[in-house]
SERO-4910 file (N, C-alpha, C, O; in steps of 0.05 Angstrom, whole numbers):
BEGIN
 pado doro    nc1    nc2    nc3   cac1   cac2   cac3    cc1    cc2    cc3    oc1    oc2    oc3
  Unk    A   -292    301    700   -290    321    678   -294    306    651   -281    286    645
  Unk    A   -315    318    636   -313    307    610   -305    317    586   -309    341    582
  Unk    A   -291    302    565   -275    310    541   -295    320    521   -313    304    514
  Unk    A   -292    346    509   -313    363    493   -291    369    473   -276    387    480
  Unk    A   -287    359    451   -270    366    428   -264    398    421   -282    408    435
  Unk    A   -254    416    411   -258    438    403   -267    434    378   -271    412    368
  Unk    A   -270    458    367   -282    462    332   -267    481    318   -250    493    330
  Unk    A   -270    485    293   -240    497    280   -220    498    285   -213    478    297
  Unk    A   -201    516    280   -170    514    281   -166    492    301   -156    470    297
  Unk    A   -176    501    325   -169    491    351   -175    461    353   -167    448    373
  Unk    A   -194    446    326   -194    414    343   -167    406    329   -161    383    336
  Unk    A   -151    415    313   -128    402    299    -97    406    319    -75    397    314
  Unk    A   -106    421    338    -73    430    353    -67    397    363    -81    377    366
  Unk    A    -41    404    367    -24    379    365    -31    357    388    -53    361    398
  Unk    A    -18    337    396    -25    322    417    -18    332    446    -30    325    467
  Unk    A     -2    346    445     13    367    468    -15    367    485    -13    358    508
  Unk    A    -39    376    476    -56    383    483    -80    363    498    -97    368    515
  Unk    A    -73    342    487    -94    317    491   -102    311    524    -87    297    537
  Unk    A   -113    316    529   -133    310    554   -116    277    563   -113    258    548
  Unk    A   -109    281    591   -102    250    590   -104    245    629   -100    263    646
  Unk    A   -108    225    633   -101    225    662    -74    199    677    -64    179    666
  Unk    A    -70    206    693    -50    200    695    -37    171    691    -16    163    683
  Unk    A    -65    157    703    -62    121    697    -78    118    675    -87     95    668
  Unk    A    -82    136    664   -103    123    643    -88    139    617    -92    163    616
  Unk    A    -75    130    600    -71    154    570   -105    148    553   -125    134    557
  Unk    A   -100    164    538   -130    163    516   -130    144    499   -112    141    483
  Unk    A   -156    126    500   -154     96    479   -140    103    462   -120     90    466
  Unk    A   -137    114    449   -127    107    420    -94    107    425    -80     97    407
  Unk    A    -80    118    451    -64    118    456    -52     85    472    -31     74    474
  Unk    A    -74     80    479    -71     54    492    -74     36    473    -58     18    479
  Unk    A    -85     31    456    -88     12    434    -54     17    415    -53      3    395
  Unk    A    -30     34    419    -11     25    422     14     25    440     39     29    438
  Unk    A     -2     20    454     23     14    486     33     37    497     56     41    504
  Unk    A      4     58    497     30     76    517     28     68    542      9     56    550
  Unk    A     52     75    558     51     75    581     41     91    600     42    116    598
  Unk    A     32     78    620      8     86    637     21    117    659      8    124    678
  Unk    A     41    127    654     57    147    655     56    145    695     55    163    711
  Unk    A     57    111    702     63    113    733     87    114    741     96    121    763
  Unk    A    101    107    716    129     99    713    136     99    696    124     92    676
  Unk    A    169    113    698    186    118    670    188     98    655    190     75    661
  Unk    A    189    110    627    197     90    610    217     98    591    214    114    573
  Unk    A    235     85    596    259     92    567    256     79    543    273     82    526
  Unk    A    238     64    538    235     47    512    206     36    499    195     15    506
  Unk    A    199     50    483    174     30    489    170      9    466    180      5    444
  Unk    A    150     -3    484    149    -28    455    146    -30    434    133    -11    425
  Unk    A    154    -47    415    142    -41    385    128    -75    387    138    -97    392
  Unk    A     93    -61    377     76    -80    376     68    -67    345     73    -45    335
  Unk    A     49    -98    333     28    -87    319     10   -110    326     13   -134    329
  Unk    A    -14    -90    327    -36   -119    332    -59   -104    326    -62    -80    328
  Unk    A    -78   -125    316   -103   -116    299   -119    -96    317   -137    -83    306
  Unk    A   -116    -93    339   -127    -68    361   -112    -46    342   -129    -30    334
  Unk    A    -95    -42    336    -78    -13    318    -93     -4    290    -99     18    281
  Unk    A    -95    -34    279    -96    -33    250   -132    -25    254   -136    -10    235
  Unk    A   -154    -29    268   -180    -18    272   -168      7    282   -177     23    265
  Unk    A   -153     24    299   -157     51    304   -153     57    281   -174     68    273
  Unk    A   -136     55    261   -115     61    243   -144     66    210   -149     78    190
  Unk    A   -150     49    224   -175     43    191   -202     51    199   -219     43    183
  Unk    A   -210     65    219   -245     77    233   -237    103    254   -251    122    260
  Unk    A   -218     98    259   -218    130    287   -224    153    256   -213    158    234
  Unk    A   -243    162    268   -247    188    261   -231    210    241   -237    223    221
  Unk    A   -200    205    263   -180    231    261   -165    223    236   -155    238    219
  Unk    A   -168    190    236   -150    189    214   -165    175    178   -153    168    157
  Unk    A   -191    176    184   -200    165    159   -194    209    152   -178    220    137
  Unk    A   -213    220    166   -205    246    162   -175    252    151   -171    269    134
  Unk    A   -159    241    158   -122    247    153   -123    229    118   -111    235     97
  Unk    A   -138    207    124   -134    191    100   -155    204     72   -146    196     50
  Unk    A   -179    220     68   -180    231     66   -166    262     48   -167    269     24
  Unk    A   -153    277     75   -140    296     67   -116    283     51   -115    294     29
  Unk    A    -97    267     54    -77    259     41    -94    250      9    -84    258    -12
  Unk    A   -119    233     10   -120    236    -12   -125    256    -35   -117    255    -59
  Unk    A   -139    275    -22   -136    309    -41   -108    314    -48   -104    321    -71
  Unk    A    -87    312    -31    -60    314    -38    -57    301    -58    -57    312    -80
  Unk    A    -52    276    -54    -47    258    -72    -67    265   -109    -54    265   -130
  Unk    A    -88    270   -109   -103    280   -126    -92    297   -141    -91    298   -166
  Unk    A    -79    318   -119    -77    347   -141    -51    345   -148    -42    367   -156
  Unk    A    -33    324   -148     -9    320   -158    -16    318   -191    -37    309   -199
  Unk    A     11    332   -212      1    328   -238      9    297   -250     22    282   -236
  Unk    A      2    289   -276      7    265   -288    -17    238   -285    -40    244   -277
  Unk    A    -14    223   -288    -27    203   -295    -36    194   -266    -30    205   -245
  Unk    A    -48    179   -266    -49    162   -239    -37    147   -225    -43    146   -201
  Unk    A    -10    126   -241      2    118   -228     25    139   -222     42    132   -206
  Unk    A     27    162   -231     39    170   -221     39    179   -191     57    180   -175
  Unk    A     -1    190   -187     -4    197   -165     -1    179   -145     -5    190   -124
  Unk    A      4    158   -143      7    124   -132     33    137   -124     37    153   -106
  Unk    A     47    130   -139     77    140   -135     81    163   -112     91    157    -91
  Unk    A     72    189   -117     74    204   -106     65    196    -79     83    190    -64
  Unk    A     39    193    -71     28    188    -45     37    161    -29     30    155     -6
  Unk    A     53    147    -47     73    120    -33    103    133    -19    119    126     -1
  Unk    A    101    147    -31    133    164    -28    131    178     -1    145    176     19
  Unk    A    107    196     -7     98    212     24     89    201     48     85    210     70
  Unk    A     84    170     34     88    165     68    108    139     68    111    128     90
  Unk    A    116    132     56    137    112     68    169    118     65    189    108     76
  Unk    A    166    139     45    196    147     42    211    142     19    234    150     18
  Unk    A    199    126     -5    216    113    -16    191     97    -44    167     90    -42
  Unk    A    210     95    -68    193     95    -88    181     57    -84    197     39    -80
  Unk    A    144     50    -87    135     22    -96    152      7   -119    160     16   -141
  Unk    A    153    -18   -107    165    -29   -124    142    -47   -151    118    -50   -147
  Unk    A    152    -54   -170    129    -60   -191    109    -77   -179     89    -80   -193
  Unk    A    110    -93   -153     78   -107   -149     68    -94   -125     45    -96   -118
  Unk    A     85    -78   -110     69    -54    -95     57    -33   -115     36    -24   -107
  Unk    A     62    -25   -132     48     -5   -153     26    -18   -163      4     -7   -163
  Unk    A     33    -46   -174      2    -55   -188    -17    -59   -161    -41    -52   -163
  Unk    A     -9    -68   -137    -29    -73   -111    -51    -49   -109    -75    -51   -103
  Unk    A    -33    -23   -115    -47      4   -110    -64     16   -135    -82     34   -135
  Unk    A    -51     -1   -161    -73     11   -179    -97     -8   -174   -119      2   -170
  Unk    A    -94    -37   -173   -119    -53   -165   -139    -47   -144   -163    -50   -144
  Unk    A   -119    -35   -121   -141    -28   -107   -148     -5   -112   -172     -1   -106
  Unk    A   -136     15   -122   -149     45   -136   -176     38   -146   -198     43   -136
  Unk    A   -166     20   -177   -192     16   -190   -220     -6   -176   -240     -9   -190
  Unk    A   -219    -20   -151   -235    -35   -151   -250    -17   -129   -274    -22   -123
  Unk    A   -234      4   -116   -256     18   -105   -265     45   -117   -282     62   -110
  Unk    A   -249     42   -137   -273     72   -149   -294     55   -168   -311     70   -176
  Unk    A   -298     29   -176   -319     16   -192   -343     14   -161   -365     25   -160
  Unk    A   -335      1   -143   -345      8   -120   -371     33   -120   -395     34   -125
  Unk    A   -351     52   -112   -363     77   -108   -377     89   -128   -394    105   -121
  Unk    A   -372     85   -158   -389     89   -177   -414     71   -181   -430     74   -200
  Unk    A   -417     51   -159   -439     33   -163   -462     40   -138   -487     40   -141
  Unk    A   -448     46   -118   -457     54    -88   -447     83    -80   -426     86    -66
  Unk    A   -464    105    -90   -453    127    -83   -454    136    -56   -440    153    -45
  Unk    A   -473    121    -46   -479    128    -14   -461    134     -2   -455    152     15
  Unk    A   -449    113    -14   -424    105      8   -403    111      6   -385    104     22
  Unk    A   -398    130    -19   -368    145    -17   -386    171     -7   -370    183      8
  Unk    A   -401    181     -7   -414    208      0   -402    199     22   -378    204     25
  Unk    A   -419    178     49   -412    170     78   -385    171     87   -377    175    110
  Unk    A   -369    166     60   -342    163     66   -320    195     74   -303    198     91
  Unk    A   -331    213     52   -321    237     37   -339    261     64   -338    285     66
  Unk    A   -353    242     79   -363    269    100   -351    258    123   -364    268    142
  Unk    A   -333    244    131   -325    240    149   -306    254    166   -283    248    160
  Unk    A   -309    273    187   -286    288    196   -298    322    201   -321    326    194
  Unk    A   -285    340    211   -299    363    207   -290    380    185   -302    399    174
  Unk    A   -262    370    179   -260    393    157   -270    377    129   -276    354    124
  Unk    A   -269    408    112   -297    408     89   -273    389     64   -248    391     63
  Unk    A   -286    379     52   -279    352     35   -283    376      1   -304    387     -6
  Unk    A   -253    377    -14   -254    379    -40   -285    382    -55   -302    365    -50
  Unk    A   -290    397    -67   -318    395    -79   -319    391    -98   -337    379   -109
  Unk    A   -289    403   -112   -285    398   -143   -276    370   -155   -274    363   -178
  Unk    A   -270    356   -133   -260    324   -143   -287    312   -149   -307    320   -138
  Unk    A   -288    289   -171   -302    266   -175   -293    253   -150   -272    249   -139
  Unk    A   -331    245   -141   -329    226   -115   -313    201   -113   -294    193   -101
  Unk    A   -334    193   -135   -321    160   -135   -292    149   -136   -283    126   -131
  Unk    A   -273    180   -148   -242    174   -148   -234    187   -124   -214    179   -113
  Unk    A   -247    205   -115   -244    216    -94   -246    199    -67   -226    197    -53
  Unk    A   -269    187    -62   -270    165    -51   -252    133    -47   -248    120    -27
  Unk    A   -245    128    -74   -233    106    -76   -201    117    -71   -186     98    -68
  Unk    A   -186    145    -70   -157    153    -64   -159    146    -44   -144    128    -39
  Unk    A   -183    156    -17   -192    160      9   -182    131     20   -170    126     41
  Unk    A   -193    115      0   -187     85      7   -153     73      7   -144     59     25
  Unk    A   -138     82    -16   -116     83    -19    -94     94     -8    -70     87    -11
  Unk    A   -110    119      9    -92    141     24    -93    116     45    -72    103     47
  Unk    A   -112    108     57   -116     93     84   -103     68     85    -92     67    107
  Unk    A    -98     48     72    -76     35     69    -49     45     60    -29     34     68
  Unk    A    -46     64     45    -19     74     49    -13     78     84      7     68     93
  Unk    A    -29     92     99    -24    103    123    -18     82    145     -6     85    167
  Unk    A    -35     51    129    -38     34    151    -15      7    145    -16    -15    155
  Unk    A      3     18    127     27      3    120     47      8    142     55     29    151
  Unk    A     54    -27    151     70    -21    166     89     -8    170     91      5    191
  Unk    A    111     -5    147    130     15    138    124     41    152    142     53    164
  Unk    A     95     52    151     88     79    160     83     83    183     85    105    195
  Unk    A     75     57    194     65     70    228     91     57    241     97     71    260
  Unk    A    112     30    237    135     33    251    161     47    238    183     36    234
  Unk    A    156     66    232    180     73    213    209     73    232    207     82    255
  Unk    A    232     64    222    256     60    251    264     86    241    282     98    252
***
C-alpha cells in the first residue's frame, strides 16, 4: 500500500491518523526514536542528534509550520523586537534574555538583507507547503521571520520541552 497525502482540511488532521506499520513508524518518526511498537515502552529516550535538527530545518510540514508561525509572529503589534519577543515566548515559554534577543534581531536582519538581494529564494522559501502564504506581507521580511520562526522551533528548549 502506498502513502497518498490528502489535500485541504484533511492533509492537516492530527497524527492519530498517520499511516504507520507495525515495525516500521514513519521516518520522521524514526529520526526521533520512536519505538518500533514490537514492544512496550514506558519511557522513551531523550536524544538530539543532527538526524532531528535536518527533519526539523527541510521536512516539508515544518518549514510550512515555520512559515505559518512566522505570519503570526508578523501580525503581532509594535516594533520588531517586540515581535521577537512575542514569537520567543510562543514557543519556548518564557521571555529572551538580552543576547538571545540580539541573536534573533541579527539573524532577523541578515536574512531579510539576504532575501532583498536574492528574491528567488525567499519566493522558493514562502511557497513551500500547501497552504497559501500571506500576500500582504513584504517578502523579504516575510521570508527572513520564516527563517527566525525555524530556529525558534528548532531550539532545543522547544522540541525537548520537560
Amino acid at each position: 500500500q502506498f502513502y497518498k497525502p490528502d489535500s485541504g482540511d484533511a492533509l492537516y488532521r492530527r497524527s492519530l491518523y498517520t499511516f504507520w506499520k507495525r515495525t516500521a513508524p514513519p521516518p520522521s518518526l524514526m529520526a526521533f526514536d520512536a519505538p518500533s511498537r514490537e514492544t512496550c515502552v514506558s519511557r522513551r529516550a531523550r536524544t538530539n542528534t543532527p538526524m532531528q535538527a535536518l527533519v526539523l530545518m527541510n521536512d516539508i510540514q515544518y518549514v510550512e509550520a515555520a512559515r505559518a508561525l512566522a505570519d503570526r509572529i508578523l501580525s503581532v503589534g509594535g516594533d520588531r523586537e517586540q515581535q521577537l519577543r512575542t514569537g520567543f515566548l510562543m514557543c519556548v515559554s518564557r521571555q529572551p534574555t538580552a543576547a538571545e534577543m540580539a541573536i534573533l534581531l541579527q539573524t532577523f536582519e541578515q536574512h531579510q538583507q539576504h532575501y532583498m538581494n536574492v528574491s528567488e529564494a525567499a519566493d522558493k522559501l514562502l511557497a513551500a507547503g500547501a497552504s497559501e502564504r500571506s500576500a500582504d506581507r513584504p517578502v523579504p521580511e516575510y521570508a527572513a521571520m520564516t527563517m527566525v520562526a525555524s530556529l525558534l522551533l528548532n531550539l532545543d528548549e522547544t522540541v525537548t520541552r520537560d
